[in-house]
C-alpha positions as CSV (number, residue, x, y, z in Angstrom):
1,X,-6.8,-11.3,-0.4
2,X,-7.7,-8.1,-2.4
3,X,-7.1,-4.4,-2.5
4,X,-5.9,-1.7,-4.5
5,X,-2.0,-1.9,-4.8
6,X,0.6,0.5,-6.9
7,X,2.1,-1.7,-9.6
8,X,5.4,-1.1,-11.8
9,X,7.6,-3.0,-14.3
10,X,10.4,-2.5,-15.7
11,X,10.8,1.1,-16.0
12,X,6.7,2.2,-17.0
13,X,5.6,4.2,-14.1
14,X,3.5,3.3,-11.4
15,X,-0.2,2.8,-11.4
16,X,-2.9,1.6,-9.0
17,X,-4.4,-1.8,-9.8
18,X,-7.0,-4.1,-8.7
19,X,-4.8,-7.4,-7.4
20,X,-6.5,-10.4,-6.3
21,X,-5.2,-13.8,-4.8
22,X,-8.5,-16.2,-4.8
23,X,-8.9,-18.4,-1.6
24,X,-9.7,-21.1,-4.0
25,X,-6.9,-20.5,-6.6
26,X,-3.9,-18.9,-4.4
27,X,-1.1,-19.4,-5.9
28,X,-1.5,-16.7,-9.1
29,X,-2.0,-13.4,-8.7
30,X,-4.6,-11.4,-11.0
31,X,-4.6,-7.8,-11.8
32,X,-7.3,-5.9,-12.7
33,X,-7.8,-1.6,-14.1
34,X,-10.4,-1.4,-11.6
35,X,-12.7,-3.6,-8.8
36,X,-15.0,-4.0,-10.6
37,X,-13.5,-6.0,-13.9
38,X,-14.2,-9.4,-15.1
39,X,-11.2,-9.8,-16.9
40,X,-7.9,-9.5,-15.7
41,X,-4.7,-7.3,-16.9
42,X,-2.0,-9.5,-16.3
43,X,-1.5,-13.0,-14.5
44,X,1.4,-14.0,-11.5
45,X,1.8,-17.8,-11.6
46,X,3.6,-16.8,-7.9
47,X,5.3,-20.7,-7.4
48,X,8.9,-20.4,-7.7
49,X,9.2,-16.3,-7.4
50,X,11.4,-14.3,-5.0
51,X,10.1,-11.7,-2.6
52,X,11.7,-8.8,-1.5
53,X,10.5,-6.6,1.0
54,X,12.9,-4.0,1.0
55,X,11.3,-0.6,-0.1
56,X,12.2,0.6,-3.2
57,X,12.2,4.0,-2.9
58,X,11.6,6.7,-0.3
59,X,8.3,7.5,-2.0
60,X,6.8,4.0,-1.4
61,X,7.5,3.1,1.8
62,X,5.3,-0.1,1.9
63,X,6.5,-1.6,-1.3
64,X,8.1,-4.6,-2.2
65,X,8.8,-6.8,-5.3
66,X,8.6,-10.0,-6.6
67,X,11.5,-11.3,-9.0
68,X,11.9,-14.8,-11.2
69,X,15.1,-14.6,-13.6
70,X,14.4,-11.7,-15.5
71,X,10.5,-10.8,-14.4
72,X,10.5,-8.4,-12.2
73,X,7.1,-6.7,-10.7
74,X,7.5,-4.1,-8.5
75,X,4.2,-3.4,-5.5
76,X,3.4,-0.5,-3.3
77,X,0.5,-1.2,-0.6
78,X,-1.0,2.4,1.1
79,X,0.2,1.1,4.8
80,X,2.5,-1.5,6.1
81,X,0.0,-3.6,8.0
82,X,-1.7,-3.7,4.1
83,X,2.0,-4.9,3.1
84,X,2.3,-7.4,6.2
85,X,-1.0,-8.8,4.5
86,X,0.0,-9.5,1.2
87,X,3.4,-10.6,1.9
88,X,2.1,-13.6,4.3
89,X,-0.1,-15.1,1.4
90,X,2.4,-14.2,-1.2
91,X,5.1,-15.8,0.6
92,X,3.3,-19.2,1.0
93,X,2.3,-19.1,-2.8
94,X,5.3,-19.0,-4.2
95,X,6.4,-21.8,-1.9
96,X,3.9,-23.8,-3.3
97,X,1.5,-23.4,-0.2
98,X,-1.8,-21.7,0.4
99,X,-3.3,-20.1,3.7
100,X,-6.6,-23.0,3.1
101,X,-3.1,-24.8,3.4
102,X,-2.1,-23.6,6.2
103,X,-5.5,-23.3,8.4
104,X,-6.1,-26.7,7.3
105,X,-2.3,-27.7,8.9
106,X,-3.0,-25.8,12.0
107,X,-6.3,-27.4,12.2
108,X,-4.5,-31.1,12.1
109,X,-2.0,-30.1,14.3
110,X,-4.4,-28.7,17.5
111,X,-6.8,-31.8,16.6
112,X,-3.4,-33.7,17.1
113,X,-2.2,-32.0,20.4
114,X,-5.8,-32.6,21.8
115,X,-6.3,-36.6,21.0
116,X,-2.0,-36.8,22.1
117,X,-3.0,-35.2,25.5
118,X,-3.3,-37.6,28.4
119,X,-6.9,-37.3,30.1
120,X,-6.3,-36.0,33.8
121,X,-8.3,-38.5,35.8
């Protein structure tokens, strides 16, 4: 996943940054000052964060942060399905899980339903 997000810490105000979760790398987060930037801003090692998806403030309707002791990174997506989005891979990241991970489970699991089905004869 990958889109422009508004980003916060602490108390530095809010700016717009590139944030990527790779397919093949999903449980880190990588922010970039613009699309189009090799190397990133800032790293998210996501494993072991909270999420909350409460907003923060009126003006941000579609945020939500992510907290670990005392690192806390505040997000703001331009609509809520954009939220929805990030929050389903984030919350499998920092669980430990991926959405390859998941596919690849829901995969298994229909191939298992169809081989456990009895053949109507």
């Amino acid at each position: 996943i990958c889109s422009f997000l508004q980003y916060t810490e602490k108390s530095k105000p809010w700016q717009k940054t590139w944030c990527v979760i790779p397919k093949h790398e999903g449980l880190v987060l990588y922010m970039y000052g613009a699309q189009q930037d090799v190397k990133a801003q800032a790293t998210i090692p996501l494993l072991g964060y909270l999420v909350d998806d409460a907003p923060k403030s009126a003006d941000l309707p579609h945020s939500f942060k992510l907290s670990q002791s005392k690192s806390v990174h505040s997000f703001a997506a331009d609509s809520e399905e954009l939220k929805q989005k990030w929050l389903k891979v984030i919350s499998l990241a920092v669980r430990g899980e991926t959405a390859e991970d998941q596919s690849e489970f829901q995969i298994r699991k229909e191939e298992h339903l169809e081989t456990s089905r009895p053949e109507n004869g």
